[in-house]
KOLLUMPA-464614 format. One line per field, with one value per residue: x, y, z of N, C-alpha, C in turn; residue number from 1; residue in three letters. Coordinates in Angstrom, 1 decimal, always signed. Layout:
nu <- X;...
nv <- Y;...
nw <- Z;...
cau <- X;...
cav <- Y;...
caw <- Z;...
cu <- X;...
cv <- Y;...
cw <- Z;...
num <- NUM;...
residuo <- ala;...
# end
This chain:
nu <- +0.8;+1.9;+4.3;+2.3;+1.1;+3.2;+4.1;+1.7;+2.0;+4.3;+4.1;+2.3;+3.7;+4.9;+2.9;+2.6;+4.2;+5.0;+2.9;+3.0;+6.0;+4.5;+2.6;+4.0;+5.5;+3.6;+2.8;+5.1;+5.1;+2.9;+3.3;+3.9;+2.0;-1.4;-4.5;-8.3;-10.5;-13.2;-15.0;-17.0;-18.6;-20.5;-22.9;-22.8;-25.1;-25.1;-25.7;-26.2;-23.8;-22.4;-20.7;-18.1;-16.0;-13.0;-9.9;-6.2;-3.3;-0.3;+3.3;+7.1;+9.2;+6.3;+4.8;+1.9;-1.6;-5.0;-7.6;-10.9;-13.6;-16.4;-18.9;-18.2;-15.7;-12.4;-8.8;-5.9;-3.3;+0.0;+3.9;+6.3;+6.6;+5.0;+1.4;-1.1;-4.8;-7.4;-10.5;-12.1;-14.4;-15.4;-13.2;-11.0;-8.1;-5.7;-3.1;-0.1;+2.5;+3.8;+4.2;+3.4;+1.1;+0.5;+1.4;+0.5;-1.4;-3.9;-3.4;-1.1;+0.2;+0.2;+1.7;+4.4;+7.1;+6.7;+7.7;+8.5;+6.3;+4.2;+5.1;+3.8;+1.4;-0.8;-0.5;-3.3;-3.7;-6.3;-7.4;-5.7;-4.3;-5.3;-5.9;-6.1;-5.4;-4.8;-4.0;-1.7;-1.4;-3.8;-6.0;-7.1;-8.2;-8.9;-10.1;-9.9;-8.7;-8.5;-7.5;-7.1;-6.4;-5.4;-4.1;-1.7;-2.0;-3.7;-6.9;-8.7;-9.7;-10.7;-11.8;-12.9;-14.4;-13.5;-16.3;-17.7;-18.4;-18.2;-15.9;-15.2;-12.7;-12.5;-10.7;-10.1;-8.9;-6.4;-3.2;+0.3;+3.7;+6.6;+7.7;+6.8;+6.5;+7.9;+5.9;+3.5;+3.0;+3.1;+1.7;-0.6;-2.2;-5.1;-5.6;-7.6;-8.2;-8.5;-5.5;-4.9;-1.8;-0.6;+1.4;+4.7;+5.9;+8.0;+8.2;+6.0;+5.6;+3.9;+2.5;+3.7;+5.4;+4.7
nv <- -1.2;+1.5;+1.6;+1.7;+4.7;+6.3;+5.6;+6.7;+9.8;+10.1;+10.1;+11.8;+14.2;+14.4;+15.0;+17.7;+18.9;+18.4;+19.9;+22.3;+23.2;+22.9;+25.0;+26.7;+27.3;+27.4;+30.1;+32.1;+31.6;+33.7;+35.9;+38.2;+39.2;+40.2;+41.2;+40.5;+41.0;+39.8;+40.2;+39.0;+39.2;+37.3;+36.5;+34.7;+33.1;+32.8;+34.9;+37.3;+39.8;+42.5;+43.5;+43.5;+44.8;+44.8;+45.4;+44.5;+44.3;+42.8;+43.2;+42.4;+43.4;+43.3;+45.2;+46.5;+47.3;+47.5;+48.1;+49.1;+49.3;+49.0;+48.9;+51.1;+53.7;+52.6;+53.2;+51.0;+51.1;+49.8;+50.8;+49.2;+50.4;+52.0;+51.9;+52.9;+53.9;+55.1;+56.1;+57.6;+58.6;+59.6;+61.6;+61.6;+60.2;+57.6;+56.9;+54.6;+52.6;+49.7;+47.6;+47.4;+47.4;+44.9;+42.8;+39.6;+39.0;+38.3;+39.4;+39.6;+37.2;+37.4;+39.4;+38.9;+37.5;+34.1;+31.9;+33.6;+33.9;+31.9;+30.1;+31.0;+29.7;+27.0;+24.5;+22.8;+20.2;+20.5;+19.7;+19.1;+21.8;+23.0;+24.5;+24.9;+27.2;+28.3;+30.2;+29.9;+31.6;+33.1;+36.1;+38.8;+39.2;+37.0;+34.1;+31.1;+30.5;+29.6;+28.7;+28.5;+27.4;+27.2;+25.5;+26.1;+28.7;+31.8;+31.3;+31.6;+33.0;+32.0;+33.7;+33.6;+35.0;+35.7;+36.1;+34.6;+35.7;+35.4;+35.9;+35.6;+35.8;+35.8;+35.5;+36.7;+36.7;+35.8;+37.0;+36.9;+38.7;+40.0;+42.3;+45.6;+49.5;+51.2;+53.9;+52.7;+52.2;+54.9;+57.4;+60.1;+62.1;+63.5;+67.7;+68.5;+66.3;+64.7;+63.8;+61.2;+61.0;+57.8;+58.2;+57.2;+57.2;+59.2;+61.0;+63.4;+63.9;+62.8;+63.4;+64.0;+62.3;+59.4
nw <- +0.0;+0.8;-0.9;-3.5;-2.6;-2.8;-5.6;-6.7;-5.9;-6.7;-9.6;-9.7;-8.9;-11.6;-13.6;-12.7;-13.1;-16.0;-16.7;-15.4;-17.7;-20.2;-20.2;-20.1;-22.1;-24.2;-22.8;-23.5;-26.1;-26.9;-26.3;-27.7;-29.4;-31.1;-31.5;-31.5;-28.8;-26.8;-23.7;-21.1;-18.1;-15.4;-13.1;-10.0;-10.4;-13.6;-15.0;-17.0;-16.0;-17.3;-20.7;-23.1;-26.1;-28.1;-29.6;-29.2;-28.1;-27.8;-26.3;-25.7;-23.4;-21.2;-22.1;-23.1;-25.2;-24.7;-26.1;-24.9;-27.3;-27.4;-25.2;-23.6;-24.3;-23.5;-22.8;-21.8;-20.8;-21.5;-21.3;-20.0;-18.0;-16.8;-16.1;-17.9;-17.5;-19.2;-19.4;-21.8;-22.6;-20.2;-20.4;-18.2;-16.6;-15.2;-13.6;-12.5;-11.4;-12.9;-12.1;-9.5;-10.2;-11.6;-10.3;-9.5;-10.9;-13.4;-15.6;-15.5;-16.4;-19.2;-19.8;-18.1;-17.9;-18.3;-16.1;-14.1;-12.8;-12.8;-10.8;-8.8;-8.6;-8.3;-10.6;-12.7;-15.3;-18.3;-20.4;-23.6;-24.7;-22.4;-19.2;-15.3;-13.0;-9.7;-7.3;-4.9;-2.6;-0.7;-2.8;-3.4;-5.7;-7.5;-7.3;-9.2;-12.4;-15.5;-18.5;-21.8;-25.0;-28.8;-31.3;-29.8;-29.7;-27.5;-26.6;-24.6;-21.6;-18.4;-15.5;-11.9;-9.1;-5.6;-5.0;-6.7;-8.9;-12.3;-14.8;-18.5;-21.5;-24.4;-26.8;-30.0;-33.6;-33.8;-34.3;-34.4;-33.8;-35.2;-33.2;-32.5;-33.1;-30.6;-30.2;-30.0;-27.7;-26.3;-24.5;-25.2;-24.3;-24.3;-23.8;-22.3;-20.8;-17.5;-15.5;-13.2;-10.7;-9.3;-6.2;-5.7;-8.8;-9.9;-12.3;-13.8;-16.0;-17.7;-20.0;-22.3;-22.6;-22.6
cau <- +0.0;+2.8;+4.8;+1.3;+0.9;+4.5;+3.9;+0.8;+2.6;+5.7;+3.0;+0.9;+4.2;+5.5;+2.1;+2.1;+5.6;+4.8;+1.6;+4.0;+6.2;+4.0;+2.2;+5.1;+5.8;+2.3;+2.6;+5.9;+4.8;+2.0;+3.9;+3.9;+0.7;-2.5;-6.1;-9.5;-11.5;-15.0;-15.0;-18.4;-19.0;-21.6;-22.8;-22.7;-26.1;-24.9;-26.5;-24.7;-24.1;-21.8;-20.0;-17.7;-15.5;-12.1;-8.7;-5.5;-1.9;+0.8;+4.5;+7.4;+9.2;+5.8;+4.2;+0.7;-3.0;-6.0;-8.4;-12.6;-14.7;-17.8;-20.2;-17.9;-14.8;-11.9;-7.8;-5.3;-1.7;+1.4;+5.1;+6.7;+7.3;+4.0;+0.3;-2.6;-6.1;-7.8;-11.5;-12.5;-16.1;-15.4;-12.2;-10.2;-7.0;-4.9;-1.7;+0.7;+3.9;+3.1;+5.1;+2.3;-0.7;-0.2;+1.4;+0.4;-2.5;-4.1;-3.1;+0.4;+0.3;+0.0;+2.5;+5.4;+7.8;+6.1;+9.0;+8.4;+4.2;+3.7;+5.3;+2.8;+0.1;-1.0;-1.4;-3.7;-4.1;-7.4;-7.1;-4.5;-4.5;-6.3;-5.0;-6.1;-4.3;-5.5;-3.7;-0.9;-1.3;-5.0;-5.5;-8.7;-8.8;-9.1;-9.9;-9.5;-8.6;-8.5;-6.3;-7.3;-5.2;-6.1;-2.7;-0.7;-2.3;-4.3;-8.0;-10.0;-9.0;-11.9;-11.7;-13.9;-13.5;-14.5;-17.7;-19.2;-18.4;-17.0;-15.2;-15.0;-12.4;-12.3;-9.6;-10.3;-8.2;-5.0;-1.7;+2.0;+4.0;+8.0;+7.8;+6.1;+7.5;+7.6;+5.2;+2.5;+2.8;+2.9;+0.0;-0.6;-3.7;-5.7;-5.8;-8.9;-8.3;-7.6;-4.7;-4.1;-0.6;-0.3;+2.4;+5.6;+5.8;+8.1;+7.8;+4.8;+5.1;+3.5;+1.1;+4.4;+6.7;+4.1
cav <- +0.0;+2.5;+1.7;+2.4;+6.0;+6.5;+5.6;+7.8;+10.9;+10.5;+10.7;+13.4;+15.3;+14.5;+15.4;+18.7;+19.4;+18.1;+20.3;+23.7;+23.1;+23.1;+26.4;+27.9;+27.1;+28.3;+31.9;+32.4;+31.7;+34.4;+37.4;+39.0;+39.1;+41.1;+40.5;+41.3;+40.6;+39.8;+40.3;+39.3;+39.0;+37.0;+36.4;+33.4;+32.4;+32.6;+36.1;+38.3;+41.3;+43.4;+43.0;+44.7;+44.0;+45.5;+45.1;+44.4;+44.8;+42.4;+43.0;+42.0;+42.9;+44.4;+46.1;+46.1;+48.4;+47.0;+48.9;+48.7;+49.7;+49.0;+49.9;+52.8;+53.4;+52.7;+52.7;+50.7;+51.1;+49.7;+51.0;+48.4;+51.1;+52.3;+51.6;+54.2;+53.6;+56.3;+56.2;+58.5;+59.3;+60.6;+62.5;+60.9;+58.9;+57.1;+56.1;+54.1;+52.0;+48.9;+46.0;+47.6;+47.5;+44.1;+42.0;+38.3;+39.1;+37.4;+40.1;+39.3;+35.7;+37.8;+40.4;+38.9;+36.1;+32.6;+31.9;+34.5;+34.3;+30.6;+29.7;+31.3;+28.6;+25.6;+24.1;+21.6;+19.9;+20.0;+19.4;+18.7;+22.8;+23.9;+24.8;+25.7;+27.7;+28.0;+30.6;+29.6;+32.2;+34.3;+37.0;+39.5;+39.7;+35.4;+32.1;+30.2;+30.9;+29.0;+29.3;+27.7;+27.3;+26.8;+25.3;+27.3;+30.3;+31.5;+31.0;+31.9;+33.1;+32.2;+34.4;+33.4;+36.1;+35.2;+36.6;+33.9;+36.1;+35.1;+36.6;+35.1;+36.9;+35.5;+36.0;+36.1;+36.5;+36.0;+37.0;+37.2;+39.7;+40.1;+43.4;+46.8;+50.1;+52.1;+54.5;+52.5;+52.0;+56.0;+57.8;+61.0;+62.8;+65.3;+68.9;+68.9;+65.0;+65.2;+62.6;+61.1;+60.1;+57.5;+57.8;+56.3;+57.4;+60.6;+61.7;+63.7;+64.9;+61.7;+63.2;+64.1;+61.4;+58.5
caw <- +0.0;+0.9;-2.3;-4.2;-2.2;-3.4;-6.6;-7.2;-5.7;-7.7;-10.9;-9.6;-9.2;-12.8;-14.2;-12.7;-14.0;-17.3;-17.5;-16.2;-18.7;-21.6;-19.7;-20.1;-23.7;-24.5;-22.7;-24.0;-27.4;-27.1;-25.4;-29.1;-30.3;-31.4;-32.7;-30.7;-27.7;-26.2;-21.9;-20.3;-16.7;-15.2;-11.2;-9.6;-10.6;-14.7;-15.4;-17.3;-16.0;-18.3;-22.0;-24.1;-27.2;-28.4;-29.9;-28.1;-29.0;-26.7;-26.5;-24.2;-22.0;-20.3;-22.9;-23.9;-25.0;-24.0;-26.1;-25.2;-28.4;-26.8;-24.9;-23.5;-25.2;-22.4;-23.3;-21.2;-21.9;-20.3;-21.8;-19.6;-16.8;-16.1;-17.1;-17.9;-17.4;-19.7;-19.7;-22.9;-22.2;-18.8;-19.8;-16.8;-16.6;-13.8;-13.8;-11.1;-12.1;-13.7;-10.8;-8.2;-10.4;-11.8;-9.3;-9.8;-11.6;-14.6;-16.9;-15.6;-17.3;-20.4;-19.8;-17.4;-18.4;-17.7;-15.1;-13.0;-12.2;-12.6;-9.5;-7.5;-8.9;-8.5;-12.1;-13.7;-17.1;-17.7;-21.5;-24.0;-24.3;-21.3;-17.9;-14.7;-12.1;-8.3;-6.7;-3.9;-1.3;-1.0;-3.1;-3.3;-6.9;-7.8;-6.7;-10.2;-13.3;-16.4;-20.0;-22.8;-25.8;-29.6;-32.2;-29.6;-29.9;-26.7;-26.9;-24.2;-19.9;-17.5;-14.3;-11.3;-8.0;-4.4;-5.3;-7.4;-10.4;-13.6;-16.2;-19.8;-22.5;-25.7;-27.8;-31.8;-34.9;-32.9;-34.9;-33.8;-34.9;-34.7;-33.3;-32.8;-32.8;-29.2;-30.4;-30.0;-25.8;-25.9;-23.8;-25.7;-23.6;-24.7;-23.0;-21.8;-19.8;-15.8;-15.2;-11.7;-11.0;-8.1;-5.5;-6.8;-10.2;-9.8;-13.8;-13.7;-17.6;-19.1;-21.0;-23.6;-22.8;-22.7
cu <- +0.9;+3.6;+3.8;+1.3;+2.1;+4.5;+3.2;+1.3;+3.5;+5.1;+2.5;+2.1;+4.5;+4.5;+1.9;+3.5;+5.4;+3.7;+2.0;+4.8;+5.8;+2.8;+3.2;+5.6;+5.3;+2.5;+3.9;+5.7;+3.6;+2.4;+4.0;+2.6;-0.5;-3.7;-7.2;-10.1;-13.0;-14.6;-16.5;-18.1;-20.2;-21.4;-22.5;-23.9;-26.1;-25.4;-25.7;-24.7;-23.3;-20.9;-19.1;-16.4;-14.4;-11.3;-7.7;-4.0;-0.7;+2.4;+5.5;+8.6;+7.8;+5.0;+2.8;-0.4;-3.9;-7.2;-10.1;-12.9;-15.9;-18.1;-19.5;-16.3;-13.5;-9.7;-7.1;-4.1;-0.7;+3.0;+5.9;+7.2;+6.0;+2.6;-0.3;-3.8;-6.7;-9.3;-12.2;-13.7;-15.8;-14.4;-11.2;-8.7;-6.5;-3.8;-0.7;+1.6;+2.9;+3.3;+3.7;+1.3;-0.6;-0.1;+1.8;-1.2;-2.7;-3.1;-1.5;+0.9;+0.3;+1.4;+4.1;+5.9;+7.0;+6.6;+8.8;+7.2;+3.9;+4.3;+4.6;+1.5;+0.5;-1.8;-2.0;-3.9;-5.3;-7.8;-5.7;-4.1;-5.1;-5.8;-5.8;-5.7;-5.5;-4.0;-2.5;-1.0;-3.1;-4.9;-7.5;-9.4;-9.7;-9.2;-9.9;-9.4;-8.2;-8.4;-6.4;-6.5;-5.5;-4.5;-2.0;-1.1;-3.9;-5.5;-9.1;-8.7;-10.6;-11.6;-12.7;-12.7;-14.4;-15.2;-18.4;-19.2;-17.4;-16.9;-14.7;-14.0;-12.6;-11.3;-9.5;-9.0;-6.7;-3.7;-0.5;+2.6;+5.6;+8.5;+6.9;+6.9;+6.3;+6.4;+3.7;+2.1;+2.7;+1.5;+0.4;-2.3;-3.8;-5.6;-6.9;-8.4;-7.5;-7.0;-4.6;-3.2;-0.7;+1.0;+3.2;+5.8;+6.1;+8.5;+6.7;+4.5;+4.8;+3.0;+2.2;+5.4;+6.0;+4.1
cv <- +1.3;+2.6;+2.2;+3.8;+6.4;+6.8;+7.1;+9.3;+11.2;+10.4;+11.4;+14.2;+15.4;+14.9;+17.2;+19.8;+19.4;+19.7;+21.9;+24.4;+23.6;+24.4;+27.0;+28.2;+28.0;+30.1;+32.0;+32.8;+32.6;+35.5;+38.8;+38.8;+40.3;+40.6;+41.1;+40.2;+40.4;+39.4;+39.9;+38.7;+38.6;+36.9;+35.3;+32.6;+32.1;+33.6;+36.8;+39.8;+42.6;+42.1;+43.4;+44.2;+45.4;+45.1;+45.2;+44.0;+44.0;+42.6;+42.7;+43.0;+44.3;+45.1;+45.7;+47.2;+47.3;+48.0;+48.4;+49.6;+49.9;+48.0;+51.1;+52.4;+53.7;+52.2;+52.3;+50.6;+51.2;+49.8;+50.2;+48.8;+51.3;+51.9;+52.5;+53.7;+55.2;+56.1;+57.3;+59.1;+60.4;+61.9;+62.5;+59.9;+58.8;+56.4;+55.5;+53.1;+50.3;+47.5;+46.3;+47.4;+45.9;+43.0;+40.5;+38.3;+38.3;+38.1;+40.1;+37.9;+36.2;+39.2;+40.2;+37.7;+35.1;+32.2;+32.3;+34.7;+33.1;+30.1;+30.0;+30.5;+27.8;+25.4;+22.7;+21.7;+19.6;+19.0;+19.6;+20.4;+23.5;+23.6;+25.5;+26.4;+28.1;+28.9;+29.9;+30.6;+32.9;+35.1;+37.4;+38.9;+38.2;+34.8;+31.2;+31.2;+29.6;+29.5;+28.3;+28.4;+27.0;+26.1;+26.2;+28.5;+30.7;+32.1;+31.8;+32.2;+33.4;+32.7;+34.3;+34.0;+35.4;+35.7;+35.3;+34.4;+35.3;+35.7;+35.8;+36.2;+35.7;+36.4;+35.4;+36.7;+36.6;+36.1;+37.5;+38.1;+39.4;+41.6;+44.6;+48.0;+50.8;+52.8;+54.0;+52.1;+53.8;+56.7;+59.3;+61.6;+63.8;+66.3;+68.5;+66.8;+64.8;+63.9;+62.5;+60.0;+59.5;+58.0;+56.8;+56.3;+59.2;+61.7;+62.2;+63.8;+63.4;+61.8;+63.4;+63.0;+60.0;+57.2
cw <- +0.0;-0.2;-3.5;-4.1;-2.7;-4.8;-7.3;-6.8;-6.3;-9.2;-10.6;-10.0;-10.4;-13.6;-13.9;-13.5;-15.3;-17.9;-17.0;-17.3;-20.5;-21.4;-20.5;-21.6;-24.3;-24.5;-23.3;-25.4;-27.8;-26.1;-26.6;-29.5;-30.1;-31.9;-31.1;-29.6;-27.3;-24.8;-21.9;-18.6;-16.3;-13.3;-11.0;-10.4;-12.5;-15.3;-15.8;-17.0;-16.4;-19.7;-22.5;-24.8;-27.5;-29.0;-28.4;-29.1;-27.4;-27.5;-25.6;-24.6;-21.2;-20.9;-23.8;-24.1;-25.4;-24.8;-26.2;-26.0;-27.7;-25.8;-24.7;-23.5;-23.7;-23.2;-22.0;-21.7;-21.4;-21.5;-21.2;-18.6;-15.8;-16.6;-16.8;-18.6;-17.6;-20.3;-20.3;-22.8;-21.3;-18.9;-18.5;-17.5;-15.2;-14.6;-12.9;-12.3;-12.1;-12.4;-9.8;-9.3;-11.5;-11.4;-9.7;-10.4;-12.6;-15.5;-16.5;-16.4;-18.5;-20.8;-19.2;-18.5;-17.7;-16.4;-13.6;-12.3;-12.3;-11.5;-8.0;-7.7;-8.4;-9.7;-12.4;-14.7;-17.0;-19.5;-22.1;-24.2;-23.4;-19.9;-16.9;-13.3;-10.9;-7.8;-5.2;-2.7;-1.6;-1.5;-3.2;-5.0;-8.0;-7.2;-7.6;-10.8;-14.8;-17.9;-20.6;-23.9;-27.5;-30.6;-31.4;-29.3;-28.8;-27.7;-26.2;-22.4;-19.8;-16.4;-13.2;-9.7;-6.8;-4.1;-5.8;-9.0;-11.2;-14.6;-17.1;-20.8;-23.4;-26.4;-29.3;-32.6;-34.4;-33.8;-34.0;-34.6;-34.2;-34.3;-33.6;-32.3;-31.1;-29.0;-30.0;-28.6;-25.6;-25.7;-24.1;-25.0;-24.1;-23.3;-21.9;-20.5;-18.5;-15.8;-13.8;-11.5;-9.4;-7.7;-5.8;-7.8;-9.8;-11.1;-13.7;-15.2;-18.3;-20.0;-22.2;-23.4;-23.3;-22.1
num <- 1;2;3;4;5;6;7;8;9;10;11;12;13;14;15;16;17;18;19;20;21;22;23;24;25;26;27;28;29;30;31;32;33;34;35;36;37;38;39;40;41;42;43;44;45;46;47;48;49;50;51;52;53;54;55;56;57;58;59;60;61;62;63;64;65;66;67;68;69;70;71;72;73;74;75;76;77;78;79;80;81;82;83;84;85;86;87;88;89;90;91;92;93;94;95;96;97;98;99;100;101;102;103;104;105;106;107;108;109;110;111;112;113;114;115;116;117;118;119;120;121;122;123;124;125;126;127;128;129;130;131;132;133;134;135;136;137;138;139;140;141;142;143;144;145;146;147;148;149;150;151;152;153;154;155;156;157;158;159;160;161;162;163;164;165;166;167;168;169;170;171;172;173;174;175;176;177;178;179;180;181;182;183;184;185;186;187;188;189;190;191;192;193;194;195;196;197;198;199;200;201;202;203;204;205;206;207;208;209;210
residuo <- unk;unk;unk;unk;unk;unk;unk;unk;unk;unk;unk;unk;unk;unk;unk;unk;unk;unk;unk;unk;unk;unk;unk;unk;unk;unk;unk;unk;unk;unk;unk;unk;unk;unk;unk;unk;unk;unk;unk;unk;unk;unk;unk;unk;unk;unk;unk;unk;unk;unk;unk;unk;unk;unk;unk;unk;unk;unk;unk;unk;unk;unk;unk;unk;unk;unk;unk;unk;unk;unk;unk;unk;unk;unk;unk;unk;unk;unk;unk;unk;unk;unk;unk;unk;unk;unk;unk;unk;unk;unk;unk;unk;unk;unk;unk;unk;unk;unk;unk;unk;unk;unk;unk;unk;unk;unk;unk;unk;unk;unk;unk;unk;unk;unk;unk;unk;unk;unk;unk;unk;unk;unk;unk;unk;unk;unk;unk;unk;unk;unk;unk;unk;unk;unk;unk;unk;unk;unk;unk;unk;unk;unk;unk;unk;unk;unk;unk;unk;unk;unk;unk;unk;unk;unk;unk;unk;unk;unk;unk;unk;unk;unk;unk;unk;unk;unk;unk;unk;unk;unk;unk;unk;unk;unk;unk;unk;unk;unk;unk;unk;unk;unk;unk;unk;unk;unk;unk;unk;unk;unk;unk;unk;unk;unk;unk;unk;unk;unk;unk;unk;unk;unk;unk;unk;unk;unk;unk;unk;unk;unk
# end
């Protein structure tokens, strides 16, 4: 019996290694890329209670825009130093350094090296592409998450918060690119849009530097 418990433990561990591994492959091999989005959020009970659809532009080391089309038009935009949250309707932005605002986050599986943010999981294979990660210490923002995979090329991130909520993205027309220029992480604000700079971020002039 104790050489069985043996057994099955020294396969659980080689399955969970196997199935980091080819995580790590995966995000690596989608740290360059571009193509569009669909977000919905539902409750616990399967209700949906928001949507919204955009493009999105990845680059590494750190660098990505996040932009919502609709319902209300919203830019997100990290240079690999800092990120800005620029909500267009309202005329508003925020800004703080990018290490504090994304932490161990999802959107860090999309933005950090593989290496560096999968070690704070616990990962399962749930399919031959599909993955899901369980947090290692509490965190406010998750209690699962799940990364699905299509030829390589990510698919879908399910987000479920210690609410009951879940968040669906979908990721369509997915292309890789070998490169984008700088220009395109640059946060150019209009006059008229009030910025607020967190604490820790002692460049105030972003609106020209970007």
């Amino acid at each position: 019996m104790q050489k069985i418990l043996i057994m099955l433990m020294l396969s659980l561990g080689m399955s969970i290694s196997v199935a980091s591994e080819l995580l790590t492959q995966l995000l690596e091999s989608n740290r360059n890329i571009e193509g569009e989005f669909r977000q919905v959020t539902y409750d616990e009970e399967g209700h949906q209670l928001q949507a919204n659809e955009g493009v999105f532009l990845l680059a590494e080391p750190n660098r990505f825009v996040w932009d919502t089309i609709t319902p209300f038009p919203q830019r997100i935009i990290s240079n690999g130093q800092w990120i800005t949250v620029w909500d267009v309707d309202l005329e508003q932005a925020t800004q703080k350094p990018l290490e504090g605002a994304l932490g161990n986050s999802p959107a860090a599986l999309l933005g950090r090296p593989a290496n560096d943010v999968l070690p704070h999981y616990e990962i399962s294979q749930l399919g031959e592409q599909r993955f899901r990660l369980e947090p290692k210490e509490e965190v406010d923002l998750f209690s699962t998450l799940t990364l699905s995979f299509r030829s390589n090329a990510i698919e879908a991130m399910s987000i479920q918060d210690s609410l009951g909520q879940t968040t669906v993205i979908e990721f369509n027309n997915v292309e890789h690119h070998d490169g984008v220029a700088d220009g395109n992480f640059q946060v150019d604000l209009p006059a008229e849009v009030d910025l607020l700079v967190e604490p820790g971020l002692l460049d105030k002039t972003v609106k020209s530097k970007g």
